[in-house]
C-alpha positions in Angstrom: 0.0 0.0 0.0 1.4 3.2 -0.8 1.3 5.9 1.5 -1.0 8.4 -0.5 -3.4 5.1 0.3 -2.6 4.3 3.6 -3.1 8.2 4.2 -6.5 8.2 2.9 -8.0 5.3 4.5 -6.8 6.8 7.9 -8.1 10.3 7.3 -10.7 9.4 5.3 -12.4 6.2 5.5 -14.0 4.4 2.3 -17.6 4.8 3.7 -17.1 8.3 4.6 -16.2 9.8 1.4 -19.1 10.6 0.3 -20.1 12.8 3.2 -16.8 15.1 2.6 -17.2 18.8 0.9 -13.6 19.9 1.9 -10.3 17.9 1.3 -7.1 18.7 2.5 -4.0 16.5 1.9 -0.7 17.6 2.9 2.6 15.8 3.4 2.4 12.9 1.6 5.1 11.7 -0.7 4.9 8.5 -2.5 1.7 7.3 -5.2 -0.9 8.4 -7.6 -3.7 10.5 -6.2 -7.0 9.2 -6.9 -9.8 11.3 -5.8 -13.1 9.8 -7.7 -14.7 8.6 -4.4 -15.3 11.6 -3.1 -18.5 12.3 -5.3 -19.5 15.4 -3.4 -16.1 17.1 -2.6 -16.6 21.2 -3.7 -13.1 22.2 -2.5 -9.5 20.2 -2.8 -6.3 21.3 -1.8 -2.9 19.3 -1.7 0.0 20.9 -0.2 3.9 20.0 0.4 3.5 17.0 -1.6 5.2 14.6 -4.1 3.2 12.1 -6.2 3.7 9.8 -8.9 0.2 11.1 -10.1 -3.0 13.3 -9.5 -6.4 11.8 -10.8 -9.5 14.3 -10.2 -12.5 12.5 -12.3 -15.6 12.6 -12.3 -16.4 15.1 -9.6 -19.6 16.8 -10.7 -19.5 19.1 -7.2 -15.9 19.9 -7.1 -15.4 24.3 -7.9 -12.1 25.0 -6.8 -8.3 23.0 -6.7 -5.6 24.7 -4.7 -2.2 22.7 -5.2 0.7 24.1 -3.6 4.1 23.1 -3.1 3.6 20.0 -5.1 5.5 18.1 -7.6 3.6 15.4 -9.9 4.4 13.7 -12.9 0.7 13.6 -14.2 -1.9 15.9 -13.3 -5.4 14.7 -15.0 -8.5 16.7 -14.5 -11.8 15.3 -16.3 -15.1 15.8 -16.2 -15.9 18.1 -13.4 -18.6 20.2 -14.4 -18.7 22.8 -11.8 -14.9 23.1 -11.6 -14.4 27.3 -12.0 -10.9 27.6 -10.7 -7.1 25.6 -10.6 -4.0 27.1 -9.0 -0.8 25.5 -9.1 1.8 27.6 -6.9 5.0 26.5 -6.3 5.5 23.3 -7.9 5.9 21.3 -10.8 4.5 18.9 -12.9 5.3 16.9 -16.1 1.6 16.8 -17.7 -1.0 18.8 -16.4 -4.1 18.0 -18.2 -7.7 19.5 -17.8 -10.6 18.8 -20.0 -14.5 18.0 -19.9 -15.2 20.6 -17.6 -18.4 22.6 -19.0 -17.6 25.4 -16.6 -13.6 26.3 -16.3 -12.8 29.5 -15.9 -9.4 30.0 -14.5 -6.2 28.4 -14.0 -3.0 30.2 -12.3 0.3 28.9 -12.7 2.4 30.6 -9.7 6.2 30.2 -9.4 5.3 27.1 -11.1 7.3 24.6 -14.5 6.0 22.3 -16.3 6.3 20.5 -19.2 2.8 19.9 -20.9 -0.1 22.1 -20.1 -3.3 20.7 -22.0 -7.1 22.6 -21.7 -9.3 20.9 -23.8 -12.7 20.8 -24.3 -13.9 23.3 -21.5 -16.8 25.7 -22.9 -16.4 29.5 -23.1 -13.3 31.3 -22.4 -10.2 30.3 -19.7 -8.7 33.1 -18.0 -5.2 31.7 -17.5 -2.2 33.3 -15.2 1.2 32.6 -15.7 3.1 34.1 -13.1 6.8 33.6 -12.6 6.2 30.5 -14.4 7.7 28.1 -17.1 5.5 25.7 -19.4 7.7 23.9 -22.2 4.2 22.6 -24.8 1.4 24.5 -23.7 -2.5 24.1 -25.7 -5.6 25.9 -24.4 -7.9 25.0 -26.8 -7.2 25.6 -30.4 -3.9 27.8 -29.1 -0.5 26.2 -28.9 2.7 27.6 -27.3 6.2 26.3 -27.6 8.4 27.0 -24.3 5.9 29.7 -22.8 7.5 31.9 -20.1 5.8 35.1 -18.4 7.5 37.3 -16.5 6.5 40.4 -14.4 4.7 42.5 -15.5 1.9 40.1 -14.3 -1.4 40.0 -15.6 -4.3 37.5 -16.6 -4.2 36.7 -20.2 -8.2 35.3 -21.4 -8.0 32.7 -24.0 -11.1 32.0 -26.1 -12.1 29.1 -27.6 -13.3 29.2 -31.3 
């Protein structure tokens, strides 16, 4: 058992998921994060954290991510409907992926590198913040950067989808 597992099952039991609004996982190094059993989370945040993976699927409830200090090979975000916001502040990640989720509005990448940034598939526009951050491939919906760096002065930049 890895210890993002053995971490859950202590803090959060298998038959108490469901009743869980507000998750909080901090300090756990080793694993893939796999959140799809708590159906009716609104809020996650991870903090000082290293993981083979992060899995957030299927959460139709879930509005807001707040990952900080974390580093993760894959990041996968699908189908969560009412997801408006994702911040990713100092950390890194190999893939970050978000797609399938009708409402995204904003991510914000904070003293933050990665390698592949992927939006796809989320309706209307995505405000998107890149400060003090590095992203090597980056596509937000039919736009596609190579080695993407923003510097001061900060500022959101809104990408429309077509």
């Amino acid at each position: 058992m890895t210890s993002i597992q053995r971490y859950l099952n202590t803090n959060y039991p298998t038959e108490e998921r469901h009743e869980v609004r507000h998750l909080f996982i901090s300090n756990v190094n080793r694993g893939v994060l796999k959140l799809s059993d708590f159906v009716n989370v609104e809020k996650i945040g991870i903090a000082n954290s290293t993981f083979e993976g992060i899995e957030i699927k299927d959460l139709s409830r879930l509005k807001k991510v707040l990952i900080r200090g974390v580093n993760s090979t894959n990041i996968i975000v699908r189908k969560c409907s009412e997801l408006r916001s994702f911040d990713f502040l100092n950390g890194s990640f190999s893939s970050l992926r978000i797609s399938r989720c009708a409402n995204f509005g904003r991510l914000r990448l904070l003293e933050s590198s990665g390698d592949i940034l992927r939006i796809r598939n989320c309706s209307g526009s995505t405000a998107t913040v890149f400060d003090n951050s590095t992203v090597a491939d980056a596509q937000i919906g039919f736009f596609s950067y190579q080695t993407y760096v923003q510097q001061p002065p900060r500022g959101w930049y809104n990408i429309r989808r077509h």
